[in-house]
Chimera marker file (.cmm) of the C-alpha trace (Angstrom):
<marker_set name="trace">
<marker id="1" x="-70.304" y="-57.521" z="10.627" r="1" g="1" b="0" radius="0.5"/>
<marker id="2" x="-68.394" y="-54.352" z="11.767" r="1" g="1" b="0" radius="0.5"/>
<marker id="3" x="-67.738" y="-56.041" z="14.897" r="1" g="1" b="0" radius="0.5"/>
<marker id="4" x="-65.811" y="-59.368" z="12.963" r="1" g="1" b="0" radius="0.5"/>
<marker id="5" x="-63.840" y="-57.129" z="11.081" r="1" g="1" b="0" radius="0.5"/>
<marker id="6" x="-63.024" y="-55.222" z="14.401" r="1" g="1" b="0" radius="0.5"/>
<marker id="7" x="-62.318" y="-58.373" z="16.152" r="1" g="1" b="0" radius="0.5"/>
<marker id="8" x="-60.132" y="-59.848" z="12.857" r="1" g="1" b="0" radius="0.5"/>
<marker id="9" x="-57.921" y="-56.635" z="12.474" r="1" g="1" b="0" radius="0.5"/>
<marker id="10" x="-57.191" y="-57.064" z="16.812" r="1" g="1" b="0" radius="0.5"/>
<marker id="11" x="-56.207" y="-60.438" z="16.501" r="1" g="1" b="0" radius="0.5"/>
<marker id="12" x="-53.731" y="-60.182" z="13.043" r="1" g="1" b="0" radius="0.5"/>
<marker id="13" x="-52.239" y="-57.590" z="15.326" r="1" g="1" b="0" radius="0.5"/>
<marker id="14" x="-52.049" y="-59.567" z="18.605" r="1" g="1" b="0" radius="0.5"/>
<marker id="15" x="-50.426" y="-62.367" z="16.168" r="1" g="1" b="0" radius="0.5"/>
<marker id="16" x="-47.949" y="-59.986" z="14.170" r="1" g="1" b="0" radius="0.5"/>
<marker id="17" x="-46.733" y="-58.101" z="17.490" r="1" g="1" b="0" radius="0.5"/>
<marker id="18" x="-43.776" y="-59.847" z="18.674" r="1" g="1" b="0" radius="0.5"/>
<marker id="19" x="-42.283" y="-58.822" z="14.892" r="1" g="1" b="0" radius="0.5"/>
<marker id="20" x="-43.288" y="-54.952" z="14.992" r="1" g="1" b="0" radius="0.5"/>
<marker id="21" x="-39.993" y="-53.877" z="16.641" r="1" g="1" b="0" radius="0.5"/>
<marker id="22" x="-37.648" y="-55.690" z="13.765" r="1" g="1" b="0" radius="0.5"/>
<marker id="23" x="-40.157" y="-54.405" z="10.802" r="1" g="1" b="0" radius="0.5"/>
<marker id="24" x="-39.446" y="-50.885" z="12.048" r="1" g="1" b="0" radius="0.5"/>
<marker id="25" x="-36.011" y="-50.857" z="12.595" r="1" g="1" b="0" radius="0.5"/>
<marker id="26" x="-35.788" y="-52.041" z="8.591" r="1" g="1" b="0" radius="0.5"/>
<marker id="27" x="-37.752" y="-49.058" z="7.593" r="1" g="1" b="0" radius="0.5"/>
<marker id="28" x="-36.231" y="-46.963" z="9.538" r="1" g="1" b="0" radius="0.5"/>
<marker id="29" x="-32.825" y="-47.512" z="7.458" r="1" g="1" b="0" radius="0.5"/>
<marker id="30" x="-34.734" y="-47.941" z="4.180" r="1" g="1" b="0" radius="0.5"/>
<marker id="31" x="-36.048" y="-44.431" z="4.905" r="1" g="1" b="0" radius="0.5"/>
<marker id="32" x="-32.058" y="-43.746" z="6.058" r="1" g="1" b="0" radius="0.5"/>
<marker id="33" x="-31.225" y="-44.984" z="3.010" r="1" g="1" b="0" radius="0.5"/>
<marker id="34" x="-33.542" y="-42.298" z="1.203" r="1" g="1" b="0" radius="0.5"/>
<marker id="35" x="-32.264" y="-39.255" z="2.486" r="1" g="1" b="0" radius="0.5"/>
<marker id="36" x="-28.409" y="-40.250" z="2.141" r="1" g="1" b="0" radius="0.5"/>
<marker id="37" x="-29.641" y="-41.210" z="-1.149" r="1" g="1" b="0" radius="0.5"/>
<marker id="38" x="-31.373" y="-37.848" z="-1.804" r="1" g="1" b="0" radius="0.5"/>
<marker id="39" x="-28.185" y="-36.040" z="-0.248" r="1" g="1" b="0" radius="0.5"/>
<marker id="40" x="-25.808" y="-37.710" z="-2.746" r="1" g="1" b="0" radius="0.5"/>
<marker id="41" x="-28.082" y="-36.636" z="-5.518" r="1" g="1" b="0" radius="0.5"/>
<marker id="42" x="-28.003" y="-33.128" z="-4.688" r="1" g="1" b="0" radius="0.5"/>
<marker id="43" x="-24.706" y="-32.345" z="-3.966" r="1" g="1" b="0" radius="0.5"/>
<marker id="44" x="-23.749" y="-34.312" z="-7.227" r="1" g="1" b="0" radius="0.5"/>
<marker id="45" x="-26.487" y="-33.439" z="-9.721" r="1" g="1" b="0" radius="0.5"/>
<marker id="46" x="-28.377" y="-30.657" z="-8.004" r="1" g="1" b="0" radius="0.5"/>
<marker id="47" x="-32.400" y="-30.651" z="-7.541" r="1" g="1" b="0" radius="0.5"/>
<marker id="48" x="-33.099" y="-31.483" z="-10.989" r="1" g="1" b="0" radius="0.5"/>
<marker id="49" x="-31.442" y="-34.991" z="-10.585" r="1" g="1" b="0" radius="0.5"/>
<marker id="50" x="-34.099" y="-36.216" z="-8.035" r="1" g="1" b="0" radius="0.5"/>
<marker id="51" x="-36.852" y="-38.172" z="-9.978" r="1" g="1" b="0" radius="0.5"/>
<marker id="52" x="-40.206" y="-39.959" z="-7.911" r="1" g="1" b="0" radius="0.5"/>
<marker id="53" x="-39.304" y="-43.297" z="-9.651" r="1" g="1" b="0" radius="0.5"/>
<marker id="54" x="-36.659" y="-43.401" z="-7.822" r="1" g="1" b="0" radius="0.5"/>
<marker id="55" x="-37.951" y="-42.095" z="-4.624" r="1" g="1" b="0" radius="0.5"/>
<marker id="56" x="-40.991" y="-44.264" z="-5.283" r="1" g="1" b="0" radius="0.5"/>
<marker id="57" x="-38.593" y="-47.678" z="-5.049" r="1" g="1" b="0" radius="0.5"/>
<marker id="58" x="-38.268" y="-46.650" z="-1.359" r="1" g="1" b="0" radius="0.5"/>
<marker id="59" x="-41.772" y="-47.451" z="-0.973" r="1" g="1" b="0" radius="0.5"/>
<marker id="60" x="-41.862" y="-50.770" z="-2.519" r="1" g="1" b="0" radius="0.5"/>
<marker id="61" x="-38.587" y="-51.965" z="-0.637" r="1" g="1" b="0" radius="0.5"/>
<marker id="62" x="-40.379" y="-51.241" z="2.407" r="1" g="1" b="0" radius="0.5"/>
<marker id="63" x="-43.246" y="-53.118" z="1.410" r="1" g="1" b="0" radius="0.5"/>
<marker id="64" x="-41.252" y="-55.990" z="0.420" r="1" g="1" b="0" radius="0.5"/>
<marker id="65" x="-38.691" y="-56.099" z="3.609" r="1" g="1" b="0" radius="0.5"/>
<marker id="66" x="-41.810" y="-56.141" z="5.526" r="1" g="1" b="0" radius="0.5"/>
<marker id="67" x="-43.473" y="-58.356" z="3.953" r="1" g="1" b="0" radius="0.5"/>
<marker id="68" x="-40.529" y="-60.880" z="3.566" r="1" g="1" b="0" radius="0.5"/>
<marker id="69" x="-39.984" y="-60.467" z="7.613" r="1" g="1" b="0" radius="0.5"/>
<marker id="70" x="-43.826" y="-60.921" z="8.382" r="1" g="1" b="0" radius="0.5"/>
<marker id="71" x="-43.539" y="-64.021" z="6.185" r="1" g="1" b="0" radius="0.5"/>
<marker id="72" x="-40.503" y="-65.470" z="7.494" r="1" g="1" b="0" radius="0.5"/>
<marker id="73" x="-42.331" y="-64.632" z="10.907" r="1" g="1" b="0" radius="0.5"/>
<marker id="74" x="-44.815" y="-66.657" z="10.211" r="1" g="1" b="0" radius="0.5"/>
<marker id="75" x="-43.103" y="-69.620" z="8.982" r="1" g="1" b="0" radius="0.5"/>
<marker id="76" x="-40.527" y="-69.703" z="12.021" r="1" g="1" b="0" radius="0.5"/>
<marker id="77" x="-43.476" y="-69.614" z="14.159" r="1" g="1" b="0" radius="0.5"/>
<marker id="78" x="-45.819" y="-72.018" z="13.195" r="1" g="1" b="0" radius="0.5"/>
<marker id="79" x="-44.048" y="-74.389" z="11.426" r="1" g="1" b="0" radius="0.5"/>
<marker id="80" x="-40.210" y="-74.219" z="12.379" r="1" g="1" b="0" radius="0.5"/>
<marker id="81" x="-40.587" y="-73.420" z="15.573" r="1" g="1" b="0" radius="0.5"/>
<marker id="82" x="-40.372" y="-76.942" z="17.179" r="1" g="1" b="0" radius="0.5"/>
<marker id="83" x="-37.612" y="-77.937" z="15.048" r="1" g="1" b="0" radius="0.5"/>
<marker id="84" x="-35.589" y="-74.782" z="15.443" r="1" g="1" b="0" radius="0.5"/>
<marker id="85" x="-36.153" y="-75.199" z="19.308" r="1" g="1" b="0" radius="0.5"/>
<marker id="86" x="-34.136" y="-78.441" z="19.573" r="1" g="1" b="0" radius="0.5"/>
<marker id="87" x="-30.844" y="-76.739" z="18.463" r="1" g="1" b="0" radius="0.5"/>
<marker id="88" x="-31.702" y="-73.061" z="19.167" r="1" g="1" b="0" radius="0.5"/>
<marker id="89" x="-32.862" y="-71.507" z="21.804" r="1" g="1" b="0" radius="0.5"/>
<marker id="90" x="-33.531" y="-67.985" z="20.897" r="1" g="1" b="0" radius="0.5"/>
<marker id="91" x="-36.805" y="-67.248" z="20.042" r="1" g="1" b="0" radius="0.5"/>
<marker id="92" x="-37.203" y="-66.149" z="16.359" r="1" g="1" b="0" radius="0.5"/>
<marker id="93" x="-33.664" y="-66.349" z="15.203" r="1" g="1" b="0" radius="0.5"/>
<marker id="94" x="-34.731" y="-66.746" z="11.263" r="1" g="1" b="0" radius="0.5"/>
<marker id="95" x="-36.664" y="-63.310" z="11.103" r="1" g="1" b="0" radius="0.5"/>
<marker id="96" x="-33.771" y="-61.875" z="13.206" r="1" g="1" b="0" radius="0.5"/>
<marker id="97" x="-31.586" y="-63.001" z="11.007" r="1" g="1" b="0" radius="0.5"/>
<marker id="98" x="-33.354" y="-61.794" z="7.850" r="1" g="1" b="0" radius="0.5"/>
<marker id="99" x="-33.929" y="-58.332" z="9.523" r="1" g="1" b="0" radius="0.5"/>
<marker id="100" x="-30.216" y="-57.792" z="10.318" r="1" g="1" b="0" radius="0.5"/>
<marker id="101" x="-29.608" y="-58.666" z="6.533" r="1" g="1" b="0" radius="0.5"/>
<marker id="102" x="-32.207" y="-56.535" z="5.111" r="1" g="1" b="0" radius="0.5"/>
<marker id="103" x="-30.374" y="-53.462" z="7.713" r="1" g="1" b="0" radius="0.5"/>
<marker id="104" x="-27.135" y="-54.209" z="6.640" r="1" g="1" b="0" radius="0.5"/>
<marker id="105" x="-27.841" y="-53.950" z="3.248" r="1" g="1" b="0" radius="0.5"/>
<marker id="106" x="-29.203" y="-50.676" z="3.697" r="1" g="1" b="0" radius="0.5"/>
<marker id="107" x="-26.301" y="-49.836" z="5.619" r="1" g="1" b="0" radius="0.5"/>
<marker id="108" x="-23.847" y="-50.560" z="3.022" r="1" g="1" b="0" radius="0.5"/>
<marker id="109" x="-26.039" y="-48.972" z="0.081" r="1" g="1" b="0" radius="0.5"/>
<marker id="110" x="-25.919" y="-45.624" z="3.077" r="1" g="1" b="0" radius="0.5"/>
<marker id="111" x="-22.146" y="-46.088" z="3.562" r="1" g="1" b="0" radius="0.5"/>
<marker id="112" x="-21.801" y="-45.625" z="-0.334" r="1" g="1" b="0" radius="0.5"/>
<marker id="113" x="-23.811" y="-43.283" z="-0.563" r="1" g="1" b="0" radius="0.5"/>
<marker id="114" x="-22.203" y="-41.411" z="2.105" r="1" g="1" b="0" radius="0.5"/>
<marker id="115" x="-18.662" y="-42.193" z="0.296" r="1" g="1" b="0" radius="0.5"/>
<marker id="116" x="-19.589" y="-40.624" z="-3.067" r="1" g="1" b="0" radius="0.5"/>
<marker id="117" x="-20.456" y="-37.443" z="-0.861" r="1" g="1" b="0" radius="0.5"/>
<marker id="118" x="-17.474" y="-36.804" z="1.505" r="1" g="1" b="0" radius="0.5"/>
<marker id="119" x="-14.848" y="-39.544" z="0.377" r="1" g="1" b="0" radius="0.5"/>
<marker id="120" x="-14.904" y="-41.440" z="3.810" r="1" g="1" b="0" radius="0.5"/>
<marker id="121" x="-15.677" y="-44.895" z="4.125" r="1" g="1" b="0" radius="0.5"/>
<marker id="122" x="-17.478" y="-45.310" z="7.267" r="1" g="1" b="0" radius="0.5"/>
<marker id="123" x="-17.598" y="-49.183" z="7.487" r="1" g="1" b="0" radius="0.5"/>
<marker id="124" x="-13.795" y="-49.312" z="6.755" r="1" g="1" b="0" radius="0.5"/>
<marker id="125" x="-12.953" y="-46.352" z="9.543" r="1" g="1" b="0" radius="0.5"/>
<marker id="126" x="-14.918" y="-48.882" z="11.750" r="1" g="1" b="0" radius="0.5"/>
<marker id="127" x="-13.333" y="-51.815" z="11.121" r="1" g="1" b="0" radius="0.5"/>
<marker id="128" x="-10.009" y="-49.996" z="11.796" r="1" g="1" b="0" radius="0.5"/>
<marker id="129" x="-11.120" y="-48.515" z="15.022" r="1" g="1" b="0" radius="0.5"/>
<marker id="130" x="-11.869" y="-52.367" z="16.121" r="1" g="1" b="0" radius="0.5"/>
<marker id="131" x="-9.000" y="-53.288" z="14.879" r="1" g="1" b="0" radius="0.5"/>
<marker id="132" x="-6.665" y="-50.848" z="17.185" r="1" g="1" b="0" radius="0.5"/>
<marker id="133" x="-8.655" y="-50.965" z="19.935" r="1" g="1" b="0" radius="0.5"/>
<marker id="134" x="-8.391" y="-54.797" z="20.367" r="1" g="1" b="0" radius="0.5"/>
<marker id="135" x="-4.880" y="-54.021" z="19.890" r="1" g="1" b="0" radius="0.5"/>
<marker id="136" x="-5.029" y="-51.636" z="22.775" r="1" g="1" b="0" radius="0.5"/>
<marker id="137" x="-6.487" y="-54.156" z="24.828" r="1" g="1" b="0" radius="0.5"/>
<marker id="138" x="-4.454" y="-56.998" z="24.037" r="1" g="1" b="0" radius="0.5"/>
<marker id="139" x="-1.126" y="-54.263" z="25.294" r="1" g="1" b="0" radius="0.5"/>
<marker id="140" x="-3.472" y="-53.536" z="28.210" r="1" g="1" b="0" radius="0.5"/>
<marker id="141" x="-3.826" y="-57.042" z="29.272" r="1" g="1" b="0" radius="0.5"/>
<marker id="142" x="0.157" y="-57.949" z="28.783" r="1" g="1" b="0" radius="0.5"/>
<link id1="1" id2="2" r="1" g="1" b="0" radius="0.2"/>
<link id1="2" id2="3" r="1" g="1" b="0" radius="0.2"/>
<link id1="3" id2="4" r="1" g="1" b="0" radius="0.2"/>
<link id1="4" id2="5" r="1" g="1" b="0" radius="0.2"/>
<link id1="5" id2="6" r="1" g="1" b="0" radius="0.2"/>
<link id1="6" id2="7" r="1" g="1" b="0" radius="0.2"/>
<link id1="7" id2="8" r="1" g="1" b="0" radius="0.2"/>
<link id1="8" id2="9" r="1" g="1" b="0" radius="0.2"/>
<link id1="9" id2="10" r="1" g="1" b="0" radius="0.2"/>
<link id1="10" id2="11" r="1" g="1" b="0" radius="0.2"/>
<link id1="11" id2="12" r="1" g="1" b="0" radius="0.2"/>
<link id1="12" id2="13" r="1" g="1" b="0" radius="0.2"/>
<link id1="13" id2="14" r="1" g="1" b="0" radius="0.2"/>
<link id1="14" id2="15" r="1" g="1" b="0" radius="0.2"/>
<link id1="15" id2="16" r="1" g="1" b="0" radius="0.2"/>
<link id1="16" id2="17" r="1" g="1" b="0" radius="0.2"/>
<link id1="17" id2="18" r="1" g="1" b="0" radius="0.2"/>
<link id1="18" id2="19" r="1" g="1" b="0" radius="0.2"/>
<link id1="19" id2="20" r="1" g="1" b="0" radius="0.2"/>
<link id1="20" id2="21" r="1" g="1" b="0" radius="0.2"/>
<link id1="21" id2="22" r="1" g="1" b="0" radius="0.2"/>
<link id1="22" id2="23" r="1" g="1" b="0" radius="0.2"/>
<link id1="23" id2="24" r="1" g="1" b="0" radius="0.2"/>
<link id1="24" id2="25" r="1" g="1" b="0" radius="0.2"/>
<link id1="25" id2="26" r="1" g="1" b="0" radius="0.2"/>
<link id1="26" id2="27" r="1" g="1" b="0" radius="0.2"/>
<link id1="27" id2="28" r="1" g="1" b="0" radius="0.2"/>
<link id1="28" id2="29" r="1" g="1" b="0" radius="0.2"/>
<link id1="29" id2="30" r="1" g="1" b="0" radius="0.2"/>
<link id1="30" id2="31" r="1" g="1" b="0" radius="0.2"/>
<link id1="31" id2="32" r="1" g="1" b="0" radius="0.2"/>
<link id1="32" id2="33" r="1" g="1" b="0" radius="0.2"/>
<link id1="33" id2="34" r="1" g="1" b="0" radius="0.2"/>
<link id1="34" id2="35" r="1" g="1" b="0" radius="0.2"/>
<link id1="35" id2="36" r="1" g="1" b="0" radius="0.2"/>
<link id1="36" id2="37" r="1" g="1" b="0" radius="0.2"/>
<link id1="37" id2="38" r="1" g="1" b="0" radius="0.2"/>
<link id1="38" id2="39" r="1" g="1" b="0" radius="0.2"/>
<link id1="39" id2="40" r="1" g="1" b="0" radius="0.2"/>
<link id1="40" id2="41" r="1" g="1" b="0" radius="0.2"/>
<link id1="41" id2="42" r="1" g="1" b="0" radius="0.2"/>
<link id1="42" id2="43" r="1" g="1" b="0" radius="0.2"/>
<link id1="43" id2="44" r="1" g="1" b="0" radius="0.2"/>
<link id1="44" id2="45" r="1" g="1" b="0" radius="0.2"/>
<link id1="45" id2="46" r="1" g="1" b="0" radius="0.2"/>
<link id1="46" id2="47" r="1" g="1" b="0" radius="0.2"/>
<link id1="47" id2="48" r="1" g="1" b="0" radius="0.2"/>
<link id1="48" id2="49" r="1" g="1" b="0" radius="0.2"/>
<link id1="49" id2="50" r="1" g="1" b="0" radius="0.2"/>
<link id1="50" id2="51" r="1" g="1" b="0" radius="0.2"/>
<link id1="51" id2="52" r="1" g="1" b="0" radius="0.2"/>
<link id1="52" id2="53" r="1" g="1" b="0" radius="0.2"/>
<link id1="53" id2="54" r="1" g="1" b="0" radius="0.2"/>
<link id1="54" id2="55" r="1" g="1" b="0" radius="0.2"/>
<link id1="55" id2="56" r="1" g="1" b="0" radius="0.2"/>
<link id1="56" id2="57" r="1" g="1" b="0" radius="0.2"/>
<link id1="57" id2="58" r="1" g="1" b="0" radius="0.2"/>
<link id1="58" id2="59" r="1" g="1" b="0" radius="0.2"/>
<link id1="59" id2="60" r="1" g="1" b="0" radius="0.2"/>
<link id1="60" id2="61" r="1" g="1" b="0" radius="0.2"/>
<link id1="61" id2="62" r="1" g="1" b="0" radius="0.2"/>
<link id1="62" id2="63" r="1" g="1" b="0" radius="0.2"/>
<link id1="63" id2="64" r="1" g="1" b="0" radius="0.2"/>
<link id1="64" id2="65" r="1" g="1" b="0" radius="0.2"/>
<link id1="65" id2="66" r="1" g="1" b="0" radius="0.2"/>
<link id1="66" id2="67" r="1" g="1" b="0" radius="0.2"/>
<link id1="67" id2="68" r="1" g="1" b="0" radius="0.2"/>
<link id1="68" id2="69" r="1" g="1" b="0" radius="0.2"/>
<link id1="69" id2="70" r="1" g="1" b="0" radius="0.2"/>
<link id1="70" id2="71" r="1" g="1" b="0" radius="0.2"/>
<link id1="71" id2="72" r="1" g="1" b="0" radius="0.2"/>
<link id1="72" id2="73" r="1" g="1" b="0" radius="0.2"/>
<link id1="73" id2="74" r="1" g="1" b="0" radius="0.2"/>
<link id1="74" id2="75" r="1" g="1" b="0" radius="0.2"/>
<link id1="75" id2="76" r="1" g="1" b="0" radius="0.2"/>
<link id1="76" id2="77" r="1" g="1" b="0" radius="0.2"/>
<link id1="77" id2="78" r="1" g="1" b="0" radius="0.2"/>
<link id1="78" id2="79" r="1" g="1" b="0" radius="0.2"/>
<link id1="79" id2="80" r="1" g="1" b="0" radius="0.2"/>
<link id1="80" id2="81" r="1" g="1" b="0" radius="0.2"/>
<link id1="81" id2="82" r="1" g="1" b="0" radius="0.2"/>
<link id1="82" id2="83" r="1" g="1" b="0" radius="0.2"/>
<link id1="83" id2="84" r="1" g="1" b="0" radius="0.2"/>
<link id1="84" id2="85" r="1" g="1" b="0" radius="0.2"/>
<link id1="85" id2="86" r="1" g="1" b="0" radius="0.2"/>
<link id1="86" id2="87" r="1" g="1" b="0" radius="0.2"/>
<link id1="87" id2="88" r="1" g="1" b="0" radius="0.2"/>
<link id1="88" id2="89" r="1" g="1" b="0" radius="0.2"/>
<link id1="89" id2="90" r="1" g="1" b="0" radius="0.2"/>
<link id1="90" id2="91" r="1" g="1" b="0" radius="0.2"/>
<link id1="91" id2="92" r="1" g="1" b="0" radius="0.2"/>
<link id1="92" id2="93" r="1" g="1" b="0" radius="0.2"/>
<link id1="93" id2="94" r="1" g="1" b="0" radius="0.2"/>
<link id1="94" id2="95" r="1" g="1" b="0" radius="0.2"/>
<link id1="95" id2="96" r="1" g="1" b="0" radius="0.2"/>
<link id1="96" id2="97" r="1" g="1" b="0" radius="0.2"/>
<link id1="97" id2="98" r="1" g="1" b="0" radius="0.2"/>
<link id1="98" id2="99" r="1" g="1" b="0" radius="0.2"/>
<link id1="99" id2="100" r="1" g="1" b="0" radius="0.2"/>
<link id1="100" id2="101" r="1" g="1" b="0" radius="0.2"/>
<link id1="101" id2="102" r="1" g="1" b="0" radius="0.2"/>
<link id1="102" id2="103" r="1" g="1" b="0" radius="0.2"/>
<link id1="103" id2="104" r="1" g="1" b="0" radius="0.2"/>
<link id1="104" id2="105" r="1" g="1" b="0" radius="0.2"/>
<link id1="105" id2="106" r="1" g="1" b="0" radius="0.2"/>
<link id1="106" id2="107" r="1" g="1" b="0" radius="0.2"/>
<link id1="107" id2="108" r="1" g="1" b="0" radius="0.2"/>
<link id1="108" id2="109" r="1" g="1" b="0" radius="0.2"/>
<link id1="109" id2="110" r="1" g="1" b="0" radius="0.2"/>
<link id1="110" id2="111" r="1" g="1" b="0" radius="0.2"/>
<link id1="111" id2="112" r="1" g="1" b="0" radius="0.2"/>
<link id1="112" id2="113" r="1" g="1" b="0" radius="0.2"/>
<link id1="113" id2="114" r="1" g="1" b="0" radius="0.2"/>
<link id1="114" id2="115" r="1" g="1" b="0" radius="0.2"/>
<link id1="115" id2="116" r="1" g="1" b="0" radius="0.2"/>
<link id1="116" id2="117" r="1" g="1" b="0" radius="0.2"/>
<link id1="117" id2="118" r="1" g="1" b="0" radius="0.2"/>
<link id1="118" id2="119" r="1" g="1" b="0" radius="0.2"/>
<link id1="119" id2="120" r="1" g="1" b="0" radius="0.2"/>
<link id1="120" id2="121" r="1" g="1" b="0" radius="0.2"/>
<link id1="121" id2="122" r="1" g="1" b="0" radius="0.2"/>
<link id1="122" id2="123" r="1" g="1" b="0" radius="0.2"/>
<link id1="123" id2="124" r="1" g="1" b="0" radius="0.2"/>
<link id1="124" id2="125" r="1" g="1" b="0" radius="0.2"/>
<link id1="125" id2="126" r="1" g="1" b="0" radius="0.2"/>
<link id1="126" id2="127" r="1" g="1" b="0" radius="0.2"/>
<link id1="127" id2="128" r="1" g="1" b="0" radius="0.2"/>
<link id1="128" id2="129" r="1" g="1" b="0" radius="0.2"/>
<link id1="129" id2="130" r="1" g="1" b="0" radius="0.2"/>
<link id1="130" id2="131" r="1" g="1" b="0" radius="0.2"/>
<link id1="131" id2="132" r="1" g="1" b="0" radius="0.2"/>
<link id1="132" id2="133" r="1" g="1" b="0" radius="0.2"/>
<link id1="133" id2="134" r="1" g="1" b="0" radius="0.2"/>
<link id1="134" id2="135" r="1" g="1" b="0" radius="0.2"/>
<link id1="135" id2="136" r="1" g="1" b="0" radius="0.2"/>
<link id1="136" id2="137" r="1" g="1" b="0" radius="0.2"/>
<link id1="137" id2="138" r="1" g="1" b="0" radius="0.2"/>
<link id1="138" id2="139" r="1" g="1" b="0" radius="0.2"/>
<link id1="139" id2="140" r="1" g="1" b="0" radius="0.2"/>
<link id1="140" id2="141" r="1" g="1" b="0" radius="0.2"/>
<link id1="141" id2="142" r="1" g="1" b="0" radius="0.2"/>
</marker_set>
């Protein structure tokens, strides 16, 4: 019996590998999102403004951003994958899709959180740099 549970757990993991990589790259900036988070409340409430509800949300986002990407996984795979393939050829592009949502939602909740801290927008100073650099290039090129 040990041995079919062995042999089960090996094979979920075999199936869920190709999708490893884009699960933890969306924890990775949930957890991002948790310390910018934690940093804003301290510098604007001090220690005593940190609760574990709201710490404990970071662990439930996780579990659901995984579990929505392991689903969509899933799906794409074994049932949209033929019908994807006629107009798309990269492989997965649904769960890659959903993962880059799921990061840059953390990324904007991190940029505001990062805003209420030191008044900088980082997504707008970004935009801006693109913005003069294809400038730059267009002056280059003329």
């Amino acid at each position: 019996m040990k041995n079919k549970i062995w042999f089960l757990a090996i094979s979920l993991f075999s199936i869920l590998a190709p999708v490893k990589p884009m699960v933890a790259i969306a924890i990775m900036f949930i957890w991002g999102d948790m310390f910018f988070g934690i940093w804003r409340a301290v510098k604007l409430g001090g220690w005593k403004s940190i609760r574990s509800r709201r710490l404990s949300s970071t662990i439930s986002k996780s579990l659901l951003y995984s579990g929505a990407i392991v689903a969509i996984f899933l799906m794409e795979k074994f049932v949209l994958a033929d019908i994807l393939g006629m107009f798309v050829k990269v492989d997965l592009i649904l769960t890659k899709a959903f993962t880059f949502f799921c990061v840059m939602v953390e990324i904007k909740s991190i940029n505001e959180s990062y805003y209420d801290i030191t008044g900088k927008n980082i997504l707008q100073s970004f935009k801006k740099f693109l913005t003069r650099s294809k400038t730059e290039l267009n002056e280059f090129k003329d």
